[in-house]
VOFINU-664697 format. One record per atom (N, C-alpha, C): residue in one letter; atom name; x, y, z. Coordinates in nm, 3 decimals. Atoms other than C-alpha are relative to their C-alpha. Last residue first. Layout:
BEGIN
A; CA; X; Y; Z
...
***
This chain:
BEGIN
X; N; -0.107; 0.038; 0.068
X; CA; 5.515; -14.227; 14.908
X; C; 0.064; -0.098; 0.069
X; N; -0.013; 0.124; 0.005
X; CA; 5.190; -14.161; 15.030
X; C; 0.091; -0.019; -0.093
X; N; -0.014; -0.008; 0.133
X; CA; 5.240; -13.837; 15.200
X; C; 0.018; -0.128; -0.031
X; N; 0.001; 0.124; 0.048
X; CA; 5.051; -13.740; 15.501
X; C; 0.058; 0.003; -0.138
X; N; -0.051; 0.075; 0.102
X; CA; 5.055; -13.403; 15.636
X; C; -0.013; -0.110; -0.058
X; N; -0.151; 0.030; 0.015
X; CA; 4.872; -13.357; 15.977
X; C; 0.001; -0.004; -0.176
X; N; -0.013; 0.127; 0.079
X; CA; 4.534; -13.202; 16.025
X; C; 0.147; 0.006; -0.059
X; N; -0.019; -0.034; 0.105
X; CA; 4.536; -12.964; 16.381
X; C; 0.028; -0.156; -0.107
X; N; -0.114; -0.070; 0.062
X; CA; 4.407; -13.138; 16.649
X; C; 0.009; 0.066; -0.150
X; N; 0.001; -0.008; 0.147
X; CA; 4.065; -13.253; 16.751
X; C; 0.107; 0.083; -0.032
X; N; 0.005; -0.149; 0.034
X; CA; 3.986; -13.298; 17.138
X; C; 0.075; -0.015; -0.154
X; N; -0.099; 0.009; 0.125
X; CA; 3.873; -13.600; 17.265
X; C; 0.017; 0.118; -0.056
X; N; 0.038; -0.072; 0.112
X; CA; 3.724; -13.631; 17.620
X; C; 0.100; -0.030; -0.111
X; N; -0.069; -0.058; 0.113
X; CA; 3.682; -13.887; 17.847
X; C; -0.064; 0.110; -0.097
X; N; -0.158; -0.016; 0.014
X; CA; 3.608; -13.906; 18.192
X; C; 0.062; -0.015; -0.103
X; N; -0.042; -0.056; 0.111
X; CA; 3.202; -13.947; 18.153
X; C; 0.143; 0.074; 0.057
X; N; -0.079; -0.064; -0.115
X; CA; 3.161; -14.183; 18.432
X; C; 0.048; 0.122; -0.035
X; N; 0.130; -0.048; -0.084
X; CA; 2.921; -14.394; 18.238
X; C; 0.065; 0.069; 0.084
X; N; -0.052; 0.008; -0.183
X; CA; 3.153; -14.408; 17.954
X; C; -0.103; 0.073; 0.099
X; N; 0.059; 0.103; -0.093
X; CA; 2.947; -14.556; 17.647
X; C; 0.103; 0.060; 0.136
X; N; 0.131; -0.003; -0.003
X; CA; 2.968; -14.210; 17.468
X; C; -0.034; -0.103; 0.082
X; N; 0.082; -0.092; -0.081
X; CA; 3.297; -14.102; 17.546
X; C; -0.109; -0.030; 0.064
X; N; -0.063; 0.017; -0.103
X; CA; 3.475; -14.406; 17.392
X; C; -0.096; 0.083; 0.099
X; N; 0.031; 0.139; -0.053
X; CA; 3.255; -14.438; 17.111
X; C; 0.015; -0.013; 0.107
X; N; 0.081; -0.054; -0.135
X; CA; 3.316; -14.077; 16.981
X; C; -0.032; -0.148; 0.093
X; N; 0.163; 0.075; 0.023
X; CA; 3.432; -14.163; 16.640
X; C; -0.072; -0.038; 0.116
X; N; 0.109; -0.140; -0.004
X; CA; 3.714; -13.963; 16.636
X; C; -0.101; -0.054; 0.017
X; N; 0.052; -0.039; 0.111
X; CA; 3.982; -14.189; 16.434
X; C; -0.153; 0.112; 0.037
X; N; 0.164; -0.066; -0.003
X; CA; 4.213; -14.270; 16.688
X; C; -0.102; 0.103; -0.096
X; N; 0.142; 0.067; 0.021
X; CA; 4.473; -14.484; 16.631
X; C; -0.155; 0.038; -0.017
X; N; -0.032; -0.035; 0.181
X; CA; 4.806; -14.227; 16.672
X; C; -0.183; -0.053; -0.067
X; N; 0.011; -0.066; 0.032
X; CA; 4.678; -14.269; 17.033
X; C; -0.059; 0.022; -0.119
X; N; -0.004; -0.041; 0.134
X; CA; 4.747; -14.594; 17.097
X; C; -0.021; 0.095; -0.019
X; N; -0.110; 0.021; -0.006
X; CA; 4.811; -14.601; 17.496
X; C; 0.055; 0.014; -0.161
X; N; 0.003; 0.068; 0.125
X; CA; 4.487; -14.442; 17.578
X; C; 0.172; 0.003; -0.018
X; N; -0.111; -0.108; 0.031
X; CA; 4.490; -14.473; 17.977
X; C; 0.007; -0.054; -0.178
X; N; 0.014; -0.020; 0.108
X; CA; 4.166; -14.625; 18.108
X; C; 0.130; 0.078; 0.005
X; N; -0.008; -0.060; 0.115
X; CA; 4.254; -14.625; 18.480
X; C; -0.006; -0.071; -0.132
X; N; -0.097; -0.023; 0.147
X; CA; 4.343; -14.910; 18.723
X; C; -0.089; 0.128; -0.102
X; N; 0.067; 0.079; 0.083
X; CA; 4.074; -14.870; 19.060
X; C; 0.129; 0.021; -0.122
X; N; -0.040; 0.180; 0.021
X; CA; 4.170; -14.814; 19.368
X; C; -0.041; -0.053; -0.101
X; N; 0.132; 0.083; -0.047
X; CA; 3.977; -14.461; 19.434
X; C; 0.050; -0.134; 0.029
X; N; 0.053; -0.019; -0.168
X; CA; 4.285; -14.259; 19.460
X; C; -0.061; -0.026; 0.023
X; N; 0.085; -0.109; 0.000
X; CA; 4.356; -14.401; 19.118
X; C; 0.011; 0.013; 0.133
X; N; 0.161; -0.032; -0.072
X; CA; 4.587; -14.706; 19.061
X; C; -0.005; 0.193; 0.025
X; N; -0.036; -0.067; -0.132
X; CA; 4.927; -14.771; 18.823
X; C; -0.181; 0.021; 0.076
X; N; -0.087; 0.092; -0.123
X; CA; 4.926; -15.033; 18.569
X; C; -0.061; 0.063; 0.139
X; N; -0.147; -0.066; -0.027
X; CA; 4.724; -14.819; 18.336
X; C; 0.018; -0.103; 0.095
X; N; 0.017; -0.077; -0.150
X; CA; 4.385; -15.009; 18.215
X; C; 0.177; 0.007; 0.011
X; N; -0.027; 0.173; -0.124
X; CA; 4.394; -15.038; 17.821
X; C; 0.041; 0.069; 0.099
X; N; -0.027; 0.020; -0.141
X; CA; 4.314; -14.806; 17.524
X; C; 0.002; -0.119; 0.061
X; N; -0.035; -0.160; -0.035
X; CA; 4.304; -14.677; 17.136
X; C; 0.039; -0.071; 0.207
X; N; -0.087; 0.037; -0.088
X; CA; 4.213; -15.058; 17.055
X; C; 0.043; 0.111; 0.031
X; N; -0.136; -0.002; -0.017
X; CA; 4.081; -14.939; 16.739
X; C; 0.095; -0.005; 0.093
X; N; -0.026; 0.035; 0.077
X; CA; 3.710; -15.016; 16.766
X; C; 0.134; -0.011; -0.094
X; N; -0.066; -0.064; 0.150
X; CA; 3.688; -14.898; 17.067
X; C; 0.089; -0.091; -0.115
X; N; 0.129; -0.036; 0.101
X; CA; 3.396; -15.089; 17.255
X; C; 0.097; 0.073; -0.133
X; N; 0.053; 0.108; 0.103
X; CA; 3.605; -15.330; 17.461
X; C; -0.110; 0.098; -0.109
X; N; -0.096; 0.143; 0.017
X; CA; 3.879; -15.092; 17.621
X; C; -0.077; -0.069; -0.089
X; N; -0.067; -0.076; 0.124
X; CA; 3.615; -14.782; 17.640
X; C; 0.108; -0.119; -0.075
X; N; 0.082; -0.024; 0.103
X; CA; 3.393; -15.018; 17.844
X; C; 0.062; 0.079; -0.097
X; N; -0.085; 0.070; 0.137
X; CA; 3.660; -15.107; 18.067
X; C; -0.107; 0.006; -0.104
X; N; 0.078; 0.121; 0.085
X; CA; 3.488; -15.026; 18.377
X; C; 0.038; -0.107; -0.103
X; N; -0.088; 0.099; 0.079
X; CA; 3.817; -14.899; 18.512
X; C; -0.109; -0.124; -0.022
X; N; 0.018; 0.083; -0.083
X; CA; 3.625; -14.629; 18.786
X; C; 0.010; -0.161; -0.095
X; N; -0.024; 0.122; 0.058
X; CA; 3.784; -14.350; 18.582
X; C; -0.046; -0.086; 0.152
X; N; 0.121; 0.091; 0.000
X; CA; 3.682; -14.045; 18.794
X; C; -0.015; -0.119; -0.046
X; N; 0.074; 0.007; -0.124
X; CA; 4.042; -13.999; 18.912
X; C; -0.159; -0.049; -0.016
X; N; -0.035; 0.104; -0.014
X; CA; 4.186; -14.044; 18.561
X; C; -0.100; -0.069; 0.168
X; N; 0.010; -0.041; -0.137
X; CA; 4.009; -13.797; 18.403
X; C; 0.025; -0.113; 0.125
X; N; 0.072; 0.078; -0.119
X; CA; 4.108; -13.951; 18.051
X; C; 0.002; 0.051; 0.163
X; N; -0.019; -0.037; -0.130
X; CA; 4.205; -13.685; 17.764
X; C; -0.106; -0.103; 0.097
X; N; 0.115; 0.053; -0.116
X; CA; 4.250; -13.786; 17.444
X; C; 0.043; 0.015; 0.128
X; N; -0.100; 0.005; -0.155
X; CA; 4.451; -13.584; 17.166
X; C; -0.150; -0.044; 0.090
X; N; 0.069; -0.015; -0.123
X; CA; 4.334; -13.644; 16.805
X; C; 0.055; 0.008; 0.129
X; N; -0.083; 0.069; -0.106
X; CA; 4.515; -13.623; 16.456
X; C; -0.093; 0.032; 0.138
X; N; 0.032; -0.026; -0.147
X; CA; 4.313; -13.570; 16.144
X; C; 0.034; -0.046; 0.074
X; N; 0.080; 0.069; -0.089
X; CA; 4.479; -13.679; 15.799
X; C; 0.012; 0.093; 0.183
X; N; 0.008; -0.025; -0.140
X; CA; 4.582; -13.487; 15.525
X; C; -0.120; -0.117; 0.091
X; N; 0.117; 0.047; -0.073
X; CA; 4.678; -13.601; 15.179
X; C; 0.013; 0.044; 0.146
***
């Protein structure tokens, strides 16, 4: 069985740590980074990764548009 792996990219600088990617993804994929922006604001940083199933959510409600998702090669999986 193969499953699709994703790499997310957050522009950290435009991040203004609405948190709309935080409460809308449906797999918890993110939460604000400790550390601050050169604006002052905590970052979106996805901390789940592995979690992410593609389903654009994150992108689509960010009004700051600082994420992307980019679509890896499909992994292995073996259910044993």
């Amino acid at each position: 069985m193969k499953t699709k792996m994703y790499k997310i990219r957050v522009e950290r600088e435009r991040c203004k740590a609405c948190g709309y990617c935080i409460h809308f993804c449906p797999r918890k994929v993110f939460e604000f980074s400790p550390e601050f922006n050169h604006k002052g604001y905590h970052p979106a940083v996805p901390v789940r990764e592995e979690n992410c199933t593609g389903c654009g959510i994150c992108y689509t409600v960010c009004p700051d548009v600082a994420i992307t998702i980019y679509e890896l090669k499909e992994k292995d999986v073996s259910l044993a």
